[in-house]
C-alpha positions in Angstrom: 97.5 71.9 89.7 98.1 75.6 89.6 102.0 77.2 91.3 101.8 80.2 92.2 98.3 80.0 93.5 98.3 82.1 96.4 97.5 85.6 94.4 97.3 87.4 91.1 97.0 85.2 87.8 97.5 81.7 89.7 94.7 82.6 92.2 92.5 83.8 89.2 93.0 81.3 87.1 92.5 78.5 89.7 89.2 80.1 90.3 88.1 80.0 87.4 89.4 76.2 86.4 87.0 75.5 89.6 84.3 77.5 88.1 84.4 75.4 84.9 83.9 72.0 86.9 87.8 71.2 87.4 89.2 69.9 90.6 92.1 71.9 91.6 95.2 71.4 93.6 97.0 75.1 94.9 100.6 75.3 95.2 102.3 77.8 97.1 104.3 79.9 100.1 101.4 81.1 101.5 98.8 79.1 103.5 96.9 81.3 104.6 96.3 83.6 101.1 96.1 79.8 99.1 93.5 78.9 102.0 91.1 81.9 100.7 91.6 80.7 97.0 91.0 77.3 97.7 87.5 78.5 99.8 86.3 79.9 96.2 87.2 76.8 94.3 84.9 74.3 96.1 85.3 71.9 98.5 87.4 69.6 96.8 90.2 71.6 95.7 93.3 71.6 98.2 96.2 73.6 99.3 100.3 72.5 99.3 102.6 74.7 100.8 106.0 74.3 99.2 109.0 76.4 97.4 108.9 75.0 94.0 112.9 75.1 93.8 113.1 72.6 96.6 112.6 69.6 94.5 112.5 66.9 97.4 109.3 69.0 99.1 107.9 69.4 95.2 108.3 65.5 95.0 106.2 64.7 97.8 103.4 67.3 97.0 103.1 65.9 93.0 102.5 62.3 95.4 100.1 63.6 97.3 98.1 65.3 94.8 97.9 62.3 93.0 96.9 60.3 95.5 94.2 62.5 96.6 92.9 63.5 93.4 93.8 60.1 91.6 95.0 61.8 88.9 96.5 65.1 87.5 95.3 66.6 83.9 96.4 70.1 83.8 99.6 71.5 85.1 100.3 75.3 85.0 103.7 76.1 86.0 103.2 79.8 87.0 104.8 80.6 89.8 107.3 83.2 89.6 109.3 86.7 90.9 111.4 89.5 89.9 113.8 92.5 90.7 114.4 95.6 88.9 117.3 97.9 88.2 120.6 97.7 86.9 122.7 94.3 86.1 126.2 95.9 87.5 124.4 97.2 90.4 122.0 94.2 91.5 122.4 92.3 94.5 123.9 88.8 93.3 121.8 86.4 95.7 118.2 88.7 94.5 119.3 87.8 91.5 120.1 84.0 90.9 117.2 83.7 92.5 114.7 84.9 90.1 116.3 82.2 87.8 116.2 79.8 90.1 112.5 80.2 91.2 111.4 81.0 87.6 113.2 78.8 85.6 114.9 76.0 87.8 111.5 75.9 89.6 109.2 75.5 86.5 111.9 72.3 85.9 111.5 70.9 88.7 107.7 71.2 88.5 107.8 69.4 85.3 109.8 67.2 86.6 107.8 66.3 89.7 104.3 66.0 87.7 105.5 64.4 84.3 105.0 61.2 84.9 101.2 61.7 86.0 100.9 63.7 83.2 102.1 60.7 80.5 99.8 58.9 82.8 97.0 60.5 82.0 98.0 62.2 78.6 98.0 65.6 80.2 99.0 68.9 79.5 101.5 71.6 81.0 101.1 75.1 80.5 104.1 76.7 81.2 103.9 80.8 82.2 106.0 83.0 80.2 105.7 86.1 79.4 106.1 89.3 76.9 109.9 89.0 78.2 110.7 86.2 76.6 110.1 87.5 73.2 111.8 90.7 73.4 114.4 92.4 76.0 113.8 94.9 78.3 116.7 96.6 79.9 116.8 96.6 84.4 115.2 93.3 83.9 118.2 91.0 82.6 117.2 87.9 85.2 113.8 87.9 84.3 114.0 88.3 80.9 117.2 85.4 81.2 114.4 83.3 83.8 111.8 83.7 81.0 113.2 83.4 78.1 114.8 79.8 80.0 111.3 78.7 80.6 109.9 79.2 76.8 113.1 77.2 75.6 113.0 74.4 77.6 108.9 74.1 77.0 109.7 74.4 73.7 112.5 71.5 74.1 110.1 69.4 76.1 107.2 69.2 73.6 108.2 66.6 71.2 110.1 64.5 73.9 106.2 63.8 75.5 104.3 64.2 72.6 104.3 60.5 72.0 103.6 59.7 75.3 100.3 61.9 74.3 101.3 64.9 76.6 100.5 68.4 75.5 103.1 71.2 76.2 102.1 74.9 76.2 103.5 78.2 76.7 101.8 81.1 77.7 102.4 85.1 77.4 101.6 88.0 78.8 102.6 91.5 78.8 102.5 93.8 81.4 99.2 92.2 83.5 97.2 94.1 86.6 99.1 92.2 89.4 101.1 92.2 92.9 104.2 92.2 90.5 103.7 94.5 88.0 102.4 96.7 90.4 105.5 96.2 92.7 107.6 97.3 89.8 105.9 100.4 89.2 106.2 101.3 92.7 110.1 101.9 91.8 109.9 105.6 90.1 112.6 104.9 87.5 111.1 101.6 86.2 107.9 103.5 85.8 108.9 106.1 83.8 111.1 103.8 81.8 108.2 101.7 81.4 105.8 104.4 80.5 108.3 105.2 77.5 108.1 101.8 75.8 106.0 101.9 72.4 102.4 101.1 72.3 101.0 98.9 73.0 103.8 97.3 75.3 103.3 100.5 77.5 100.0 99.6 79.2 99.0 97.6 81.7 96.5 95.3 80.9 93.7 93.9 83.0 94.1 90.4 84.7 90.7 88.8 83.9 91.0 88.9 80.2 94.3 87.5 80.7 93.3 84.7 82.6 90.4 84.1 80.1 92.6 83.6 77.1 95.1 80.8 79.5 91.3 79.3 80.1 90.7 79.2 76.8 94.3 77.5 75.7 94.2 75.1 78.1 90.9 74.0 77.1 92.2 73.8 73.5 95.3 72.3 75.1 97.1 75.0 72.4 100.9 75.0 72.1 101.3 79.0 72.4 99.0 81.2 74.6 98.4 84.9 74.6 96.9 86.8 77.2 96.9 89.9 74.9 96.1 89.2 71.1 98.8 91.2 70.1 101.3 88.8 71.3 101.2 87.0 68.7 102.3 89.3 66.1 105.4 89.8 68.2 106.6 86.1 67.1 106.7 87.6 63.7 109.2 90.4 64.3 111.2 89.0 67.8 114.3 88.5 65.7 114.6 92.2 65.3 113.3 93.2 68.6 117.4 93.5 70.6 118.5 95.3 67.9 115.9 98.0 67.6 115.4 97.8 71.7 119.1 98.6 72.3 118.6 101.8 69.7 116.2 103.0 70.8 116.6 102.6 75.4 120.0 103.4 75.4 119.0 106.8 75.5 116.2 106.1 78.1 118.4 103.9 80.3 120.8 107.1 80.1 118.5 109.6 80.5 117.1 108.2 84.2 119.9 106.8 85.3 119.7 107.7 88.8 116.4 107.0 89.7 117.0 103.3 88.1 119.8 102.7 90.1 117.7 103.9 93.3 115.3 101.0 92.3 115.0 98.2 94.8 117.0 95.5 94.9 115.1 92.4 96.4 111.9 91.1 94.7 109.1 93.1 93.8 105.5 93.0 94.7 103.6 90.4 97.8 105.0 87.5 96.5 108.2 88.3 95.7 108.2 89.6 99.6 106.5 85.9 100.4 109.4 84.2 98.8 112.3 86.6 100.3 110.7 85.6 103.6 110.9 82.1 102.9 114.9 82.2 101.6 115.6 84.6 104.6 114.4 81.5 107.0 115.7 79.2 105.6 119.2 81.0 106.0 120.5 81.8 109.6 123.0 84.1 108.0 120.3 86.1 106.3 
């Protein structure tokens, strides 16, 4: 079972899960993009339309899975969204909800598929990402949504281990997707972005990245890197907000107004998926 299946990493990676014999399940906001995955993935896999943060709806899709698929062996909590731009100047409800869909929803997605998990000794790969290693100023609820996520996999781990559940955490730097390319769309957070050190500067290509998560899941590995050089950042990440606040400040300063031009609702076609959602849901929207 793959969230955020509809497009970049989760629609990938789903395809190629199917490609290696796995049944897959696609969870998602939208039908029609998760129907288009699901047509590469053979003709067993399925789609579930639901907002991971509504926990009932999650409920009933981790049932229904199981019961059509009779069990559930691999669950990658991926879905996920994010703004840009200044803390003091961000829109409160844009905000809280990139916690709430990135953090509160990758809980309640463990929480819904756990106890097929223990059934079946499983394993949950939980998406996190570059951000929750090391800050990076204009994106404070991401890197707060992230950093969440890698904690409470971390937490998690030896409270299933008995139970003979696997609990992984995956990261990636800046990948080739709707997000990161929504981001760069914002003229401040590109420049900022193009100032960061090597190699946390690039962009990287999505199929490697999905190659390595293939690769860890198989292995059912507790950390994951879609870039190699991820790893070597566990080394140093306890000097990393120290040396980032040296050295941005001047950056943050220096392109001050065209970062607080940047957006303030969700970047990229899924964060613009989810907005949609939330705005329906909410007559006073």
């Amino acid at each position: 079972m793959v969230t955020g299946a509809a497009r970049g990493l989760g629609a990938l990676l789903a395809r190629r899960l199917a490609h290696h014999g796995a049944t897959v399940a696609l969870v998602g906001l939208e039908p029609d993009e998760l129907t288009r995955v699901a047509a590469d993935c053979g003709a067993q896999a399925s789609v579930w339309q639901a907002d991971i943060t509504d926990r009932a709806a999650l409920q009933r899709v981790a049932r229904g899975i199981e019961q059509r698929h009779e069990r559930v062996d691999i669950v990658v909590a991926n879905a996920g969204i994010a703004v840009g731009g200044p803390f003091v100047d961000s829109d409160p409800v844009a905000f809280n909800r990139v916690i709430e869909v990135n953090l509160l929803g990758s809980i309640a997605t463990a929480r819904a598929f756990l106890p097929a998990l223990v059934r079946n000794k499983g394993y949950l790969l939980q998406v996190a990402s570059l951000a929750a290693l090391t800050p990076a100023p204009m994106m404070a609820a991401y890197c707060a949504s992230k950093s969440g996520v890698e904690a409470f996999a971390h937490a998690l781990r030896p409270e299933v281990a008995h139970h003979g559940v696997t609990v992984g955490v995956a990261y990636l730097s800046w990948t080739d997707t709707d997000m990161v390319r929504g981001a760069d769309q914002e003229e401040g957070l590109r420049r900022l972005r193009a100032r960061l050190p090597w190699p946390a500067n690039r962009t990287y290509p999505l199929a490697p990245a999905v190659e390595a998560l293939l690769a860890g899941i198989a292995r059912r590995r507790p950390h994951v890197y879609g870039q190699r050089w991820l790893s070597g950042m566990q080394l140093v990440r306890g000097l990393l907000p120290g040396l980032v606040a040296r050295l941005a400040s001047r950056e943050v300063r220096r392109l001050e107004p065209q970062l607080r031009a940047a957006g303030r609702g969700a970047v990229g076609r899924g964060g613009a998926a989810d907005t949609a959602i939330r705005d329906s849901a909410d007559p006073a929207a």
